[in-house]
C-alpha positions in Angstrom: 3.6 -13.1 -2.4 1.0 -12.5 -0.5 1.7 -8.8 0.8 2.3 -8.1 -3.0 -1.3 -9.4 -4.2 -2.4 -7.2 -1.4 -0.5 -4.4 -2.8 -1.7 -5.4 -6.2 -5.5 -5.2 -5.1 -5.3 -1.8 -3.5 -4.1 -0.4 -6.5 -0.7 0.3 -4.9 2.8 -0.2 -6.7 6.0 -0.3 -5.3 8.5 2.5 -6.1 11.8 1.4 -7.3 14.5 1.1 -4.2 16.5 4.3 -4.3 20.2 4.3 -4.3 21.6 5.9 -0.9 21.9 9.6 -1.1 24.7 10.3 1.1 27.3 7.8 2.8 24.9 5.3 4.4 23.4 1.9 3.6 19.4 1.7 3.2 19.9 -1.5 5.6 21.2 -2.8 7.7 20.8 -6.8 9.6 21.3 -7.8 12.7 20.1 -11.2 13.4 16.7 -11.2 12.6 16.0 -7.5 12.7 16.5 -5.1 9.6 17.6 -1.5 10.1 16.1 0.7 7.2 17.6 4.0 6.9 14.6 6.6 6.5 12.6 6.8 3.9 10.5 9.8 2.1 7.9 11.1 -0.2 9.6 10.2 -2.9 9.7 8.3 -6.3 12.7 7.8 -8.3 14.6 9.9 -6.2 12.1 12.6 -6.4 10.0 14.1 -3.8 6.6 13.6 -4.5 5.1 15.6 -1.5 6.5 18.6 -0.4 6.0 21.4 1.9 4.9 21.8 5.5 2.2 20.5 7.5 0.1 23.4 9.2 1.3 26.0 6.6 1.0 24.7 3.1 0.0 21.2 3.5 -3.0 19.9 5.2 -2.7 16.8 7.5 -4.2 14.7 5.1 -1.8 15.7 2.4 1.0 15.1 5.2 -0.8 11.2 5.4 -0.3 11.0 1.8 3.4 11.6 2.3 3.6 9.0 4.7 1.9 6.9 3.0 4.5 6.8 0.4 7.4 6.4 2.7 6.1 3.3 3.8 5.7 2.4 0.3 9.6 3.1 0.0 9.9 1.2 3.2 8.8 -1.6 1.5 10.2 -1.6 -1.7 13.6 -1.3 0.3 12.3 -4.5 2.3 11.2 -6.3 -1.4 15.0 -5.2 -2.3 16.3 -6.4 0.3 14.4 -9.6 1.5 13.4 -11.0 -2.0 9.5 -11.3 -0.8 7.8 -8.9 1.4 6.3 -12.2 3.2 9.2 -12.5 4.9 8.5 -10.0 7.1 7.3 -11.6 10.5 6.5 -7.8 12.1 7.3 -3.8 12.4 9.1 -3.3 15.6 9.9 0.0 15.7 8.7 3.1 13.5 10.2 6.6 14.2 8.1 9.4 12.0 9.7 12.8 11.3 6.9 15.3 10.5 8.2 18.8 8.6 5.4 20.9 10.0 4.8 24.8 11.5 6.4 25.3 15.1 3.0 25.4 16.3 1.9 22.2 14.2 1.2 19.3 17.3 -0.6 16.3 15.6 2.9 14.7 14.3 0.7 11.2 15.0 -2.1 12.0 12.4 0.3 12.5 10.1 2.7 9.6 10.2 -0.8 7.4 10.7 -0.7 7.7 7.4 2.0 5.1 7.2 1.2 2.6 9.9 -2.3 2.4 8.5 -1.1 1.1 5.3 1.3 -1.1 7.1 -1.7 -2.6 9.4 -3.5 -3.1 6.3 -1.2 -5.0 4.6 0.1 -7.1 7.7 -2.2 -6.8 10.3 -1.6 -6.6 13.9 2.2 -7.0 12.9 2.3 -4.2 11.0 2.0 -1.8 13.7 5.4 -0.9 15.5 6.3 1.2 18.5 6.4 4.4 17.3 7.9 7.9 17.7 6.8 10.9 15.9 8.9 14.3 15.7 7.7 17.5 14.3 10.7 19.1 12.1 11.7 22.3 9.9 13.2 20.9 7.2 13.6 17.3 5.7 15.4 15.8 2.5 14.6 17.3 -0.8 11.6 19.2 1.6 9.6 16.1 1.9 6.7 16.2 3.9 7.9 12.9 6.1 10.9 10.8 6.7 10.6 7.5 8.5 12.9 5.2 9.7 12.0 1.2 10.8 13.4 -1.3 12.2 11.6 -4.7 11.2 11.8 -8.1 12.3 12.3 -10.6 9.7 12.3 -14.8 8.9 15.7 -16.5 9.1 17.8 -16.5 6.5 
């Protein structure tokens, strides 16, 4: 319960896991590694930040959105693992951005989530990473990421 007393202190809350929104599982394991289907700005199955990075949305409002994917990242994980300190590291991160064609800083925005990630979990929080700038995203979410974590034995 550590990771959650972190949370706790930071004045951070996990979302409630959302139910799939298409024909998919949220995750997936294969051994030790868990496959989480991407996650976005959302709350309750609402976007929370919307629009696009370079014409309406600043990159720090894009961070913001990251910022709460990782939070769905980790309620998914709370779902799914029973205790978030189960989690031994991130492994892989891959960051879609919706941003302008001309928008290039994908990694400033999608920072936004591995900061909050290395803050709650250190070195181990921070995962090979892709970032891709995109048009359009879910419900126009600002971000969408998708992890792949490595976690305890079952």
């Amino acid at each position: 319960m550590r990771i959650e007393k972190k949370l706790e202190e930071m004045g951070l809350k996990l979302p409630t896991a959302a139910a799939p929104a298409g024909v998919y599982v949220l995750a997936r394991r294969v051994g030790n590694l868990l496959y989480l289907a991407g996650q976005t700005a959302h709350v309750d199955g609402v976007v929370q930040v919307k629009g696009v990075v370079g014409k309406d949305l600043t990159v720090e409002e894009g961070r913001k959105g990251a910022r709460l994917s990782a939070l769905n990242i980790l309620s998914i994980l709370k779902s799914e693992l029973g205790d978030l300190d189960k989690v031994k590291q991130f492994v892989q991160m891959i960051g879609y951005v919706r941003c302008t064609d001309e928008f290039g800083s994908y990694t400033g925005v999608v920072d936004g989530a591995s900061v909050l990630l290395q803050e709650l979990y250190g070195e181990s929080g921070l995962a090979a990473r892709m970032t891709i700038g995109t048009n359009e995203l879910p419900g126009g979410s600002v971000t969408e990421i998708m992890t792949v974590v490595e976690v305890e034995e079952s």
